[in-house]
N, CA, C and O atoms as CSV, one atom per row, in Angstrom:
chain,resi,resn,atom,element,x,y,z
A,1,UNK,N,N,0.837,-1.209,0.000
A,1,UNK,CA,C,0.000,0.000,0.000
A,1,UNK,C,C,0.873,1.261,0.000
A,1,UNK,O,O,0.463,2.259,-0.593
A,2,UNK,N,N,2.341,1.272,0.786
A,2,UNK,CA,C,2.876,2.729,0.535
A,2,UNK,C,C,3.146,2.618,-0.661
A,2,UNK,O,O,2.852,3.629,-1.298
A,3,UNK,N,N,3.715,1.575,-1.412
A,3,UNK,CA,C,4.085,1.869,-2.796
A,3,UNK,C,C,3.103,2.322,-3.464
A,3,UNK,O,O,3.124,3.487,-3.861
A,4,UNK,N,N,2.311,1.698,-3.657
A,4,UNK,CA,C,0.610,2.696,-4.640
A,4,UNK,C,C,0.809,4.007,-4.168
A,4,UNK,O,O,1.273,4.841,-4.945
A,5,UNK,N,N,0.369,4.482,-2.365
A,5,UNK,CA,C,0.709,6.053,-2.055
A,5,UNK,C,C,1.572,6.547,-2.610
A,5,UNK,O,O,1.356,7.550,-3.290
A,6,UNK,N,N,2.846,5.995,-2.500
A,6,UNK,CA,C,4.248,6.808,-3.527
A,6,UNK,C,C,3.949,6.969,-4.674
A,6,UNK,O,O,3.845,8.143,-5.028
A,7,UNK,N,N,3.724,6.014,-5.585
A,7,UNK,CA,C,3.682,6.308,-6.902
A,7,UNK,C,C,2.400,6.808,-7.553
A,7,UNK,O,O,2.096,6.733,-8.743
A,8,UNK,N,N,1.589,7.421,-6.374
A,8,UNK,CA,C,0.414,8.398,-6.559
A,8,UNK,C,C,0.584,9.906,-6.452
A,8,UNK,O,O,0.002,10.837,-7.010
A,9,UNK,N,N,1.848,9.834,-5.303
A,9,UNK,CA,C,1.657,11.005,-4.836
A,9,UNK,C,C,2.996,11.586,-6.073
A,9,UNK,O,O,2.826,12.689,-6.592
A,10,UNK,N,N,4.187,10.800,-6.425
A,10,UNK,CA,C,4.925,11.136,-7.334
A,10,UNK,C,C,3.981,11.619,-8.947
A,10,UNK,O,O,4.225,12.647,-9.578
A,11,UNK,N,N,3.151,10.812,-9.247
A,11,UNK,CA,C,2.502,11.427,-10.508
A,11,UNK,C,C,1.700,12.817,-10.422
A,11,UNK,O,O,1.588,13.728,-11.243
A,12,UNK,N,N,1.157,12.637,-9.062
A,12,UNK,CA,C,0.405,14.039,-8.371
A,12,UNK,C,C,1.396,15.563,-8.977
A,12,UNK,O,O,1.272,16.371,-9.897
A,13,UNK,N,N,2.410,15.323,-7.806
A,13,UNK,CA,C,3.388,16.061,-7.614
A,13,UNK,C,C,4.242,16.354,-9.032
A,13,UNK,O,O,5.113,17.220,-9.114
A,14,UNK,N,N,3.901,15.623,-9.946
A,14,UNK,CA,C,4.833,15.887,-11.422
A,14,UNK,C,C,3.812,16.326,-12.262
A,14,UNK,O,O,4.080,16.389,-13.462
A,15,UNK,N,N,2.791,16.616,-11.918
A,15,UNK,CA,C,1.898,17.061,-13.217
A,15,UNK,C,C,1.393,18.189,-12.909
A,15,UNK,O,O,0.520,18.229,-12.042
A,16,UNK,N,N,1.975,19.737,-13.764
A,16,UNK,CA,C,2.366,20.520,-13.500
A,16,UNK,C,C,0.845,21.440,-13.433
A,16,UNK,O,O,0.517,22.384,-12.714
A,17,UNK,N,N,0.020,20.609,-14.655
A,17,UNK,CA,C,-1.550,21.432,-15.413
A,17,UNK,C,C,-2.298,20.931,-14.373
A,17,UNK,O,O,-3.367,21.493,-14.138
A,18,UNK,N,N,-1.996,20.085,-13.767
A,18,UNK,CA,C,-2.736,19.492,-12.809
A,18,UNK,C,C,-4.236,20.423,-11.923
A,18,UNK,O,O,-3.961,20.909,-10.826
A,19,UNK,N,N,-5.038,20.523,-12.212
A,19,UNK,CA,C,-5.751,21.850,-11.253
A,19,UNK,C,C,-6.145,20.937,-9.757
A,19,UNK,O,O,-6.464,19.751,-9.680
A,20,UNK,N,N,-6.000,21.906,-8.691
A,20,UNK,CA,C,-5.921,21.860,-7.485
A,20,UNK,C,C,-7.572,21.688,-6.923
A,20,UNK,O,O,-8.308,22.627,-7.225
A,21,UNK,N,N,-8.077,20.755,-6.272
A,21,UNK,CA,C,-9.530,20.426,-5.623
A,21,UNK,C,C,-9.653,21.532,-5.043
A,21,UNK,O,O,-8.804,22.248,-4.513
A,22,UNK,N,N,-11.335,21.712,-5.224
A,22,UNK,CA,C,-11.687,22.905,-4.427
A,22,UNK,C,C,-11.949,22.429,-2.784
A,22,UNK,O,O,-12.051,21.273,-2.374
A,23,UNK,N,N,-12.006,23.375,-2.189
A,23,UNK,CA,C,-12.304,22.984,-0.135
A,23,UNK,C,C,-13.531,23.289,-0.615
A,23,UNK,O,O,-13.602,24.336,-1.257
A,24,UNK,N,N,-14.693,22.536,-0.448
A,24,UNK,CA,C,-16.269,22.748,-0.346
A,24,UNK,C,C,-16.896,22.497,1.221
A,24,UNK,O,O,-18.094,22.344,1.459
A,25,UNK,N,N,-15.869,22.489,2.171
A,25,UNK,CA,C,-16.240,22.482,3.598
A,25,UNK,C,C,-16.686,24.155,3.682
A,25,UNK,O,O,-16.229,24.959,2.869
A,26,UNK,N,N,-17.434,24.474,4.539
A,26,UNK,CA,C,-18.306,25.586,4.916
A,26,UNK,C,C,-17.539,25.624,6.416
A,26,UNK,O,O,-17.440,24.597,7.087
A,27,UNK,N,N,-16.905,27.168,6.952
A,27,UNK,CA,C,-16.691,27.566,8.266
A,27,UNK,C,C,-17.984,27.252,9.049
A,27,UNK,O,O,-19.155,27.113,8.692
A,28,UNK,N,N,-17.299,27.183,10.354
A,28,UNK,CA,C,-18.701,26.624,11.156
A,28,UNK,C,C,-19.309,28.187,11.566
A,28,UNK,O,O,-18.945,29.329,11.284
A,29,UNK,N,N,-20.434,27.611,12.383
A,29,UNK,CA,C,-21.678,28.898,12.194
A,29,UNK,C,C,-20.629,30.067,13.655
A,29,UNK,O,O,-20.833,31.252,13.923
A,30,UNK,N,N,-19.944,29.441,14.066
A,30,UNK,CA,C,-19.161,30.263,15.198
A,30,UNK,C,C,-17.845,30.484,14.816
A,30,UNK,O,O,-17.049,31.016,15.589
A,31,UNK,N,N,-17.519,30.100,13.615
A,31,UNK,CA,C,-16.246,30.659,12.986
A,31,UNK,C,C,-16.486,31.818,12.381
A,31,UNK,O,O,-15.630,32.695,12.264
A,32,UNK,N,N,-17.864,31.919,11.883
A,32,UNK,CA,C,-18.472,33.495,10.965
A,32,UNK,C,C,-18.919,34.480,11.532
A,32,UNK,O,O,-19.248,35.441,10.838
A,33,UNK,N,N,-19.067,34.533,12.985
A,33,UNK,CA,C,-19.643,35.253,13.903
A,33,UNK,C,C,-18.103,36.089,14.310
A,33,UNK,O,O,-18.207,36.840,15.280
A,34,UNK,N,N,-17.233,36.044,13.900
A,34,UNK,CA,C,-15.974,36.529,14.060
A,34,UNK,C,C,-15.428,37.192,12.875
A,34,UNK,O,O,-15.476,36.714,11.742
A,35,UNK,N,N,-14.938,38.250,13.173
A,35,UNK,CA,C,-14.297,38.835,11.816
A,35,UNK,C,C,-12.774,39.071,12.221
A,35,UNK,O,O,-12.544,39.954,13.048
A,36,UNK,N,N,-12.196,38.667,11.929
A,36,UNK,CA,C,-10.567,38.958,11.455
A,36,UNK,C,C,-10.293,39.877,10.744
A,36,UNK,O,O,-11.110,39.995,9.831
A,37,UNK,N,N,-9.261,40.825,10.732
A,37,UNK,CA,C,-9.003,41.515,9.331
A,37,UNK,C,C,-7.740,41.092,8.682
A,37,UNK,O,O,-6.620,41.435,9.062
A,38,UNK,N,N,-7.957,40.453,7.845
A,38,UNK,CA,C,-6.749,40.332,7.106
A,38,UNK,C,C,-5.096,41.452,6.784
A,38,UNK,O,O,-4.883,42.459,6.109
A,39,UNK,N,N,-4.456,40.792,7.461
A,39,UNK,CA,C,-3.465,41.357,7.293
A,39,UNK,C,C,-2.012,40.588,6.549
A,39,UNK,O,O,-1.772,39.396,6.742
A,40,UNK,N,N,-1.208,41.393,5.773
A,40,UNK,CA,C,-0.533,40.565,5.380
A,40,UNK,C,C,1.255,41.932,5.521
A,40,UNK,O,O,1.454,43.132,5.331
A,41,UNK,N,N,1.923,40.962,5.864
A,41,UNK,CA,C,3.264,42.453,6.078
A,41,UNK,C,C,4.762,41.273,5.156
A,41,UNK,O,O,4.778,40.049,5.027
A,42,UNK,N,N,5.365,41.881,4.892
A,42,UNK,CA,C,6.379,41.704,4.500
A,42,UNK,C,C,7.736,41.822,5.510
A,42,UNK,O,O,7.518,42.742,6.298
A,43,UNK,N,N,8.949,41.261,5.737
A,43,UNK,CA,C,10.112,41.958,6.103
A,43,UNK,C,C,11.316,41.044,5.443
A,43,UNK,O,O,10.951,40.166,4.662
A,44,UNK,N,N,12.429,41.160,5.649
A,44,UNK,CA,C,13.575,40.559,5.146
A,44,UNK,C,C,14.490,39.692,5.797
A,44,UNK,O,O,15.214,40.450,6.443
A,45,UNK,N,N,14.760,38.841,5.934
A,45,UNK,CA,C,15.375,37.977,6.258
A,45,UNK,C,C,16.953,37.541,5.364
A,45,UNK,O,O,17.312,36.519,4.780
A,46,UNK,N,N,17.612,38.884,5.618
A,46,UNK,CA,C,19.045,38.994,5.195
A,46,UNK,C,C,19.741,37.821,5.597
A,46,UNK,O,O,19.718,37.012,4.670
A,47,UNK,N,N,20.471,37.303,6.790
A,47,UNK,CA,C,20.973,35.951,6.907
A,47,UNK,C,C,20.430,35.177,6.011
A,47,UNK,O,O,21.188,34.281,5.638
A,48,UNK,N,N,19.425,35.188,5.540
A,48,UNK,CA,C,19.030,33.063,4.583
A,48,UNK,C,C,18.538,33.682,3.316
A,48,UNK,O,O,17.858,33.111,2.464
A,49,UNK,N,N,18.993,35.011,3.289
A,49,UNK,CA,C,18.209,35.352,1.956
A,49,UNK,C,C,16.727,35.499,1.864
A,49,UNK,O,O,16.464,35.757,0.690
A,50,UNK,N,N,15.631,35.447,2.598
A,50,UNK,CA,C,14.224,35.019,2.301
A,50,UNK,C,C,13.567,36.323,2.533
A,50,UNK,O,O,14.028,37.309,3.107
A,51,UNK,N,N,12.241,36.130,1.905
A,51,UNK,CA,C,11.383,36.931,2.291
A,51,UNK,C,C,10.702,36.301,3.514
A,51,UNK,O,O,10.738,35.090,3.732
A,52,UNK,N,N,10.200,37.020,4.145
A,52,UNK,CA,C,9.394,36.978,5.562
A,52,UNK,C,C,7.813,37.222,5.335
A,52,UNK,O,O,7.658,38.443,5.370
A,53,UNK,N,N,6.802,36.701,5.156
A,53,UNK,CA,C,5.550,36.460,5.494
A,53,UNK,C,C,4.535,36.237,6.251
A,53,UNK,O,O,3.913,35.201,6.485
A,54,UNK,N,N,4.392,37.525,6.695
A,54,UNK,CA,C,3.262,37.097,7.953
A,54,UNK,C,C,2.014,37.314,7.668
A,54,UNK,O,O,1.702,38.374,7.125
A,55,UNK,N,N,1.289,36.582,7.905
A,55,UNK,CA,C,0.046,36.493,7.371
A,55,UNK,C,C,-0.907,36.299,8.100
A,55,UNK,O,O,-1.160,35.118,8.340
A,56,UNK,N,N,-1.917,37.524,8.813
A,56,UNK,CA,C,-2.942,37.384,10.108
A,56,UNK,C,C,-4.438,37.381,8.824
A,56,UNK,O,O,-4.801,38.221,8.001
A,57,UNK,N,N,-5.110,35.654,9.298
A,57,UNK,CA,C,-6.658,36.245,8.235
A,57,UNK,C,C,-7.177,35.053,9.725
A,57,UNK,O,O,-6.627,34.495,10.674
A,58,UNK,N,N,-8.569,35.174,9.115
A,58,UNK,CA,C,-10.117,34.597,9.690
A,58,UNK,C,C,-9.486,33.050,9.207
A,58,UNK,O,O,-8.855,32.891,8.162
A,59,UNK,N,N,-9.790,31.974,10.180
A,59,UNK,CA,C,-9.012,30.687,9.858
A,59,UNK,C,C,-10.747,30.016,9.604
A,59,UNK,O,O,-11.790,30.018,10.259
A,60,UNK,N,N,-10.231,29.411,8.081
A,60,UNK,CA,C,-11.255,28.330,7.588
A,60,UNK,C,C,-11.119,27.803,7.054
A,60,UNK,O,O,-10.166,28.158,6.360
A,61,UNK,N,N,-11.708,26.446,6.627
A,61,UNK,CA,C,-11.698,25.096,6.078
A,61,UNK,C,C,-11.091,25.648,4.616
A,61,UNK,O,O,-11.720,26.569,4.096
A,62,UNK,N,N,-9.615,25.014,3.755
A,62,UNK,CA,C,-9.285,25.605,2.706
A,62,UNK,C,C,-8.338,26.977,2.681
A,62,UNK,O,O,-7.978,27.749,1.793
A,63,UNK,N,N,-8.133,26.883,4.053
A,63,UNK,CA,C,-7.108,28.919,3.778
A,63,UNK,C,C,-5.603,28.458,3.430
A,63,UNK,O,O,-4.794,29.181,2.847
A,64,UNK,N,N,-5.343,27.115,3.886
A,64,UNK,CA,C,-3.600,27.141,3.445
A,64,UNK,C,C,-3.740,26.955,2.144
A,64,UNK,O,O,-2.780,27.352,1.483
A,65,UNK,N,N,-4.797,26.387,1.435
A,65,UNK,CA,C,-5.130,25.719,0.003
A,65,UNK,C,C,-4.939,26.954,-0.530
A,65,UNK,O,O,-3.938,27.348,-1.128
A,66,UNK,N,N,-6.143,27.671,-0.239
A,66,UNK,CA,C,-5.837,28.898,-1.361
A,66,UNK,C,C,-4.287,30.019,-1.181
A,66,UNK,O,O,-3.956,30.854,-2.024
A,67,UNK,N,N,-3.568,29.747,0.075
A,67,UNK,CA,C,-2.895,30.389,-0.194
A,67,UNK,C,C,-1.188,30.011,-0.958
A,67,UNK,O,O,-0.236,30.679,-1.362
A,68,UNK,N,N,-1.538,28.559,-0.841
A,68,UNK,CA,C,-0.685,27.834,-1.846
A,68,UNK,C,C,-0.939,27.663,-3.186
A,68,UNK,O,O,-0.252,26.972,-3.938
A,69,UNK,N,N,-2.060,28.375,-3.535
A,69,UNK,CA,C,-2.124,28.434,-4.788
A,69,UNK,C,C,-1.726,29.885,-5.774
A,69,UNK,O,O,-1.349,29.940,-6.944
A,70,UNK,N,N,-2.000,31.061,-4.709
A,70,UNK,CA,C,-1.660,31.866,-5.195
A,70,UNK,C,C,-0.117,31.865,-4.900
A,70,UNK,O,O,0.446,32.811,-5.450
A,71,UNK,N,N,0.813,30.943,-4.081
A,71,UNK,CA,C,2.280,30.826,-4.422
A,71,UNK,C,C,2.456,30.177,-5.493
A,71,UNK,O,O,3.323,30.573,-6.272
A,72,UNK,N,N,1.838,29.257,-5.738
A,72,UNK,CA,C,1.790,28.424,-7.381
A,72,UNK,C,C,1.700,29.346,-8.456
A,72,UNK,O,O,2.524,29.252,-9.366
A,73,UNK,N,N,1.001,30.044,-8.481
A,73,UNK,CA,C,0.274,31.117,-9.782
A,73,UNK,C,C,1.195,32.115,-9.601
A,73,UNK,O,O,1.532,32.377,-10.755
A,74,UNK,N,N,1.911,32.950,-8.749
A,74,UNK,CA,C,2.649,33.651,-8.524
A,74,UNK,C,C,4.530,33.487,-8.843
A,74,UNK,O,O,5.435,34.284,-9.088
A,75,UNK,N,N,4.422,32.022,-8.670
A,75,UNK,CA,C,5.786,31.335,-8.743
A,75,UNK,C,C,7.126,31.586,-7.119
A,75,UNK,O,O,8.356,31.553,-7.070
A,76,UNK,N,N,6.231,31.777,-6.238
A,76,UNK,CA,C,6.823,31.834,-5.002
A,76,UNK,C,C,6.600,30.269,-4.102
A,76,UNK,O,O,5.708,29.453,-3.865
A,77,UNK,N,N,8.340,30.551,-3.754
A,77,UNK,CA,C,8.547,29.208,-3.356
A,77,UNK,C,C,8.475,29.463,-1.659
A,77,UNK,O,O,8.935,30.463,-1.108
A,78,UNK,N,N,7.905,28.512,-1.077
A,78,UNK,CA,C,8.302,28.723,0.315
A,78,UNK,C,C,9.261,27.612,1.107
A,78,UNK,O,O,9.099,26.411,0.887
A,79,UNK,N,N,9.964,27.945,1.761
A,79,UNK,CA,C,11.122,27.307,2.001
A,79,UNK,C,C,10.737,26.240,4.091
A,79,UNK,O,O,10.990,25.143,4.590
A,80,UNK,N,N,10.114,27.404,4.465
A,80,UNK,CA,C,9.720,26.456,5.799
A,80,UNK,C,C,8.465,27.648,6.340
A,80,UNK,O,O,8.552,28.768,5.836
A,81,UNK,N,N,7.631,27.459,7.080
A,81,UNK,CA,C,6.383,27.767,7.380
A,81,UNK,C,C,5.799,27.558,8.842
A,81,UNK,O,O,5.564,26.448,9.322
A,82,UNK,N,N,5.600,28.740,9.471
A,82,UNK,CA,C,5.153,28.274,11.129
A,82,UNK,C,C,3.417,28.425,10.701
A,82,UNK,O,O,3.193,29.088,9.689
A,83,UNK,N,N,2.667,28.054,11.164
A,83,UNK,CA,C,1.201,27.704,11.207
A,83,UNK,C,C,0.544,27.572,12.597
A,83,UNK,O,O,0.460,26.520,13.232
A,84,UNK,N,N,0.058,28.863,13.011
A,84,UNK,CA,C,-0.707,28.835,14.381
A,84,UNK,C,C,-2.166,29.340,13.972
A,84,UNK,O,O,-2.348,30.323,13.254
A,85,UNK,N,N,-3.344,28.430,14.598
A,85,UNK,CA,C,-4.485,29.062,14.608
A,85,UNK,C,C,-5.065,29.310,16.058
A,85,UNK,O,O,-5.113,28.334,16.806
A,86,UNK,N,N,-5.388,30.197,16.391
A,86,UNK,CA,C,-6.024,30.712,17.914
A,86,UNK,C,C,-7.657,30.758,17.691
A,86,UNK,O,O,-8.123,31.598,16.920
A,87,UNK,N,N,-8.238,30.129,18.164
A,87,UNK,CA,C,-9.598,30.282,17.614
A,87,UNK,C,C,-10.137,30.264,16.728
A,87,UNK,O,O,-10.625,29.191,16.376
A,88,UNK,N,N,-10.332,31.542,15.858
A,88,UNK,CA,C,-10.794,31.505,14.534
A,88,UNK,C,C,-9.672,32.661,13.814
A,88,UNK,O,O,-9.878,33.607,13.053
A,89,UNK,N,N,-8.498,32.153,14.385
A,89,UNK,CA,C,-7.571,33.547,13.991
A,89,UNK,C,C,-6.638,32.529,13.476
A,89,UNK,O,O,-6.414,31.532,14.163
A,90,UNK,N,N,-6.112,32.679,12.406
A,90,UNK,CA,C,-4.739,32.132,11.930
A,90,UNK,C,C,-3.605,33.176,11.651
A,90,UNK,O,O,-3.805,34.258,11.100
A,91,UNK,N,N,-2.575,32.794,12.029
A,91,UNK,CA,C,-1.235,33.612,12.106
A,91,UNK,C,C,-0.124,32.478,11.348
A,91,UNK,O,O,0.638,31.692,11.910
A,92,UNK,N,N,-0.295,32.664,10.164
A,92,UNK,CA,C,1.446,32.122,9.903
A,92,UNK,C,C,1.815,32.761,8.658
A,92,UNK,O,O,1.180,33.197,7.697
A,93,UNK,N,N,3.507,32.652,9.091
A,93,UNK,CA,C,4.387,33.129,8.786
A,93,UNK,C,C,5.371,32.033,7.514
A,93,UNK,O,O,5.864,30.941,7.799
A,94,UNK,N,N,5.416,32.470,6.629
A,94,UNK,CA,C,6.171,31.918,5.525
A,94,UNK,C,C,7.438,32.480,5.377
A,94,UNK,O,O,7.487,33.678,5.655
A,95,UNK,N,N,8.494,31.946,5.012
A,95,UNK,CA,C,9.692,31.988,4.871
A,95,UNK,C,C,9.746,31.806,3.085
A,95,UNK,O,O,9.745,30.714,2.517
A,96,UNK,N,N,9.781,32.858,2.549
A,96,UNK,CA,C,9.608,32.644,0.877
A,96,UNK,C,C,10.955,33.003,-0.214
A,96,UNK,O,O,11.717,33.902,0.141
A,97,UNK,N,N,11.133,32.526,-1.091
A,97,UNK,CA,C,11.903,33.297,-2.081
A,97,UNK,C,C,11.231,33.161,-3.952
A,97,UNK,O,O,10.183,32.609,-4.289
A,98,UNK,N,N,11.899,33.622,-4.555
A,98,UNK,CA,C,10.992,33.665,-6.150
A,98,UNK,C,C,11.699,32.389,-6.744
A,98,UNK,O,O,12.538,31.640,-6.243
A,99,UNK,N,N,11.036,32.387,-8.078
A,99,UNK,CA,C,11.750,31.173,-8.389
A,99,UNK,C,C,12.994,30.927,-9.116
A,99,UNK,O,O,13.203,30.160,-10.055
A,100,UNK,N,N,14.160,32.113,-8.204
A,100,UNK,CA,C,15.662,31.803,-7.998
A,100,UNK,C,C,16.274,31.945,-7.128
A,100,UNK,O,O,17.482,32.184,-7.159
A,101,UNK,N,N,15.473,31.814,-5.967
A,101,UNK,CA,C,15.722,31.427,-4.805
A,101,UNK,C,C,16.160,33.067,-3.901
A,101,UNK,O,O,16.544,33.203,-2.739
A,102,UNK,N,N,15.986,33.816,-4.653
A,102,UNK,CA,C,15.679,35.169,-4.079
A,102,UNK,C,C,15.414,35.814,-3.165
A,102,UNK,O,O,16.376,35.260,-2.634
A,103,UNK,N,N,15.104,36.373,-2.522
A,103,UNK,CA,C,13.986,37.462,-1.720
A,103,UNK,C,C,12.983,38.012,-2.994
A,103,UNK,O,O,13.324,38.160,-4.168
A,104,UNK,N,N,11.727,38.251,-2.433
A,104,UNK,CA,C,11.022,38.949,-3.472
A,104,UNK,C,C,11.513,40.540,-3.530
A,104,UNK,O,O,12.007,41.270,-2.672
A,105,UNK,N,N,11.180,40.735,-4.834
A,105,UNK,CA,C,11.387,42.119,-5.277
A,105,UNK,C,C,10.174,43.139,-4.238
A,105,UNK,O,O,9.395,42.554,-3.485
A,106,UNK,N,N,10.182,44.448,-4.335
A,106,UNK,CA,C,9.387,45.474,-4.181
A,106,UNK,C,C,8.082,45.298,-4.886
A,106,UNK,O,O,6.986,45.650,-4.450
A,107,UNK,N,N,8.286,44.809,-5.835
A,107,UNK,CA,C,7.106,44.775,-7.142
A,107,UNK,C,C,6.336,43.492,-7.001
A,107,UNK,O,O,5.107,43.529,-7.054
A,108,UNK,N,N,6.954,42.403,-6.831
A,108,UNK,CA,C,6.719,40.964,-6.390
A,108,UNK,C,C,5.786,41.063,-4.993
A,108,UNK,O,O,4.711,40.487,-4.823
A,109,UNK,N,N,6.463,41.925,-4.058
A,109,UNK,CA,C,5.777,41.541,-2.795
A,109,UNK,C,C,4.399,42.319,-2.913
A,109,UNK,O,O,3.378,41.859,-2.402
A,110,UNK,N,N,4.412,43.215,-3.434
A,110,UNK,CA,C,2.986,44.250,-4.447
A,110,UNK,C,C,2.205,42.889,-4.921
A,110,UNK,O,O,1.360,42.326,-4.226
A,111,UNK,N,N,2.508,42.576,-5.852
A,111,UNK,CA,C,1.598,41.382,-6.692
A,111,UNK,C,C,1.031,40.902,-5.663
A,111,UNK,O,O,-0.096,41.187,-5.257
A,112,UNK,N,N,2.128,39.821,-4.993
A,112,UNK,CA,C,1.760,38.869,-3.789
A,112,UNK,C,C,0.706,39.345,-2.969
A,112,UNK,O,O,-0.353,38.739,-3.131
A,113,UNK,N,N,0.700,40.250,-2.142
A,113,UNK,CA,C,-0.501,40.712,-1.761
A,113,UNK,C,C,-1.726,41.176,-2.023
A,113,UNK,O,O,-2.590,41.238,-1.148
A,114,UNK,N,N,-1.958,41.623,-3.503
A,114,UNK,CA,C,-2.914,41.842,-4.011
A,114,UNK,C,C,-3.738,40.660,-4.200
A,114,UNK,O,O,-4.898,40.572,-3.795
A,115,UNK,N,N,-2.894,39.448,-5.037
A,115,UNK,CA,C,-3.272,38.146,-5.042
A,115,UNK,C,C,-4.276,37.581,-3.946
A,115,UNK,O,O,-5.426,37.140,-3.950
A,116,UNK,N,N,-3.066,37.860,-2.808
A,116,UNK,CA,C,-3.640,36.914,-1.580
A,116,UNK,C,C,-4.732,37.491,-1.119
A,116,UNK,O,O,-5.612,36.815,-0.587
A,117,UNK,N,N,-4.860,39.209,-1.300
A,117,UNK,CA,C,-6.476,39.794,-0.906
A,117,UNK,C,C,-7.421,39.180,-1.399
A,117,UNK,O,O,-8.419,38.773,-0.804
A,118,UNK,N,N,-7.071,39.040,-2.911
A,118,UNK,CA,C,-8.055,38.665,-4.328
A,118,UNK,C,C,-8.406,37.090,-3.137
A,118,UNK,O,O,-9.230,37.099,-2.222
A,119,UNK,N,N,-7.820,36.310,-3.394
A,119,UNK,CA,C,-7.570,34.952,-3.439
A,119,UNK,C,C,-8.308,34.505,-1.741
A,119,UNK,O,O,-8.538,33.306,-1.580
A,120,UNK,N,N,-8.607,35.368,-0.689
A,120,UNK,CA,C,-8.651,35.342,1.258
A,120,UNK,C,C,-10.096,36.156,1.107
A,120,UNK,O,O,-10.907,36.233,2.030
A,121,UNK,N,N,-10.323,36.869,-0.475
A,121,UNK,CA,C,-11.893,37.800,-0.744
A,121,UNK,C,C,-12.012,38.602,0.870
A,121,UNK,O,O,-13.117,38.507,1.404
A,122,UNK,N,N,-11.211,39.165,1.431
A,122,UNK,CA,C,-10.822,40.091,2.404
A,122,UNK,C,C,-10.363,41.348,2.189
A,122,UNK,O,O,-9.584,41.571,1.263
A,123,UNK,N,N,-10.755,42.225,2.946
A,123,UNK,CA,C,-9.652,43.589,3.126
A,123,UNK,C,C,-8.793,43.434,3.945
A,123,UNK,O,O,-8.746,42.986,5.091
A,124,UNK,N,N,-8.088,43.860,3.229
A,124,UNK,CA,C,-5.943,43.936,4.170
A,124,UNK,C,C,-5.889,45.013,4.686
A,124,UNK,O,O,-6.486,45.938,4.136
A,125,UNK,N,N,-5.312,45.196,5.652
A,125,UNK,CA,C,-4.561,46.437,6.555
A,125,UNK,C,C,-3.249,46.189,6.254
A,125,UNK,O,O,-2.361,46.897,6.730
């Protein structure tokens, strides 16, 4: 049985057109009674080269999904990732670079956030 898993998750993982399942789970009725404001900040991480990602939104069924997709569509790689949710609050922080292993540009980290507004259907502070 791991071999089938492996050589499922290897064809998964290599097929690039591949489109990503939607989350059709619904937040619960006391996750919506809460509003978060989405926030998203940037800083630099000179020692390792990376961009720094912190990312405060409303935590629900599907939020790492969509926000790995707009790193997909964007072409931002993330390198390691802390993931805390407090209630109905999620806080994590990505450790990112572009796809040459970079820090993002000025212009890049612009995109990136617009994306992730588009993509979280939130207002950012």
């Amino acid at each position: 049985r791991i071999r089938e898993i492996e050589s499922e998750l290897k064809t998964v993982l290599s097929d690039k057109d591949l489109s990503l399942p939607a989350v059709t789970r619904r937040a619960t009725r006391q996750a919506r009674l809460f509003s978060t404001t989405t926030q998203i900040n940037f800083n630099d991480d000179a020692v390792n080269r990376r961009t720094i990602l912190e990312l405060i939104a409303a935590d629900r069924p599907g939020l790492l999904s969509e926000i790995g997709k707009v790193f997909m569509k964007q072409q931002v790689y993330f390198h390691d990732a802390k993931i805390v949710t407090v209630g109905e609050r999620a806080e994590d922080v990505f450790y990112i670079t572009d796809k040459f292993g970079q820090p993002l540009t000025a212009q890049a980290r612009d995109e990136l956030q617009t994306q992730l507004a588009i993509a979280l259907d939130q207002k950012v502070t």
